[in-house]
N, C-alpha and C positions, 0 to 999 in steps of 0.2 A: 409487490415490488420489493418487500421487504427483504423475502427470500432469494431474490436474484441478486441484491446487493451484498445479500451475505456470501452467497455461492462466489460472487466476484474477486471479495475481499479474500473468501477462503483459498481461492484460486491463485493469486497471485499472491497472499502468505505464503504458502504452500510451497508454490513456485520459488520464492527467493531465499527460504529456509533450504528446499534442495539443492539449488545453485551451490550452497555454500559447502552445505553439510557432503556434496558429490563431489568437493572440489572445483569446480568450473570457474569459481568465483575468481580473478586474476589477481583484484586488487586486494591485500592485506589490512588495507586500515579500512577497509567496509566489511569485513567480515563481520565483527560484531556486533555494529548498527543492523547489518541484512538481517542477524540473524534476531536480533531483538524484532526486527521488526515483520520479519515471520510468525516470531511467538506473537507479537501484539496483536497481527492481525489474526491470526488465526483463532486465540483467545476471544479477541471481539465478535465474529461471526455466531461463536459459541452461546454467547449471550442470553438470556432470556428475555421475552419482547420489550419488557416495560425498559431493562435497559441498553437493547441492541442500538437504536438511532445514536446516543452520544458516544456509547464506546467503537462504536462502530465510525462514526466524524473521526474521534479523537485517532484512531488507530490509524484512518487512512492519511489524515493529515500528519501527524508523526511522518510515515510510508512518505508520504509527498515531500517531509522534508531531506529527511535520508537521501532519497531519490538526486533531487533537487540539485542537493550539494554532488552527490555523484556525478549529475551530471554536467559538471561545472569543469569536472573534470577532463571531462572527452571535447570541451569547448576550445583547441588549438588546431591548429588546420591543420596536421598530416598526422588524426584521431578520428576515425568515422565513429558519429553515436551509435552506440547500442540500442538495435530497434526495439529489443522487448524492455528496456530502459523506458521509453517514451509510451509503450503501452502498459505498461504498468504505472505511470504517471498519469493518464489519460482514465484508465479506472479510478486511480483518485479520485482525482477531478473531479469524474461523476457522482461517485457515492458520497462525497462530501455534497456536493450541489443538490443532490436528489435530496438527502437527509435534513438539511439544514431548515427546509419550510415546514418539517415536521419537529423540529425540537422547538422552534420556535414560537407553534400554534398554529402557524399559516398553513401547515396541513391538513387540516380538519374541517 
């Protein structure tokens, strides 16, 4: 499981570090939140096991707040959200959920 949630993380870093660095990125003042939080995640994935689970929390929850505030933004009625916005919030979500009964012990 461990490995899928890194591939996850890696994937959607990956993801929002290219948005940016490709240009696509529209908004100006998320450029350097996205892109820190490309590097974060992507560095987390990196991890070695003993400390993949909490950098790996820390990183996606960081990612989820970014996110978050992003999307706070597209919350006016004539702004459709950004669907990979919400699917990159939703891998949060899980790698945070799935990880969290394993830093705590409840894993095991």
């Amino acid at each position: 499981m461990l490995l899928a949630l890194r591939l996850l993380s890696l994937l959607v870093g990956g993801f929002t570090a290219w948005r940016v660095l490709g240009g696509q990125m529209t908004s100006t003042l998320f450029k350097v939140p996205d892109l820190a939080v490309g590097a974060v995640m992507v560095l987390a994935a990196l991890i070695p096991n003993r400390g993949a689970a909490p950098a790996l929390v820390a990183a996606n929850a960081y990612a989820f707040g970014v996110f978050s505030v992003a999307l706070a933004g597209y919350l006016v009625p004539s702004k459709p959200v950004e669907p990979l916005l919400i699917a990159g919030m939703a891998v949060n979500l899980v790698v945070i959920l799935l990880l969290l009964p394993r830093m705590t012990g409840g894993g095991h």
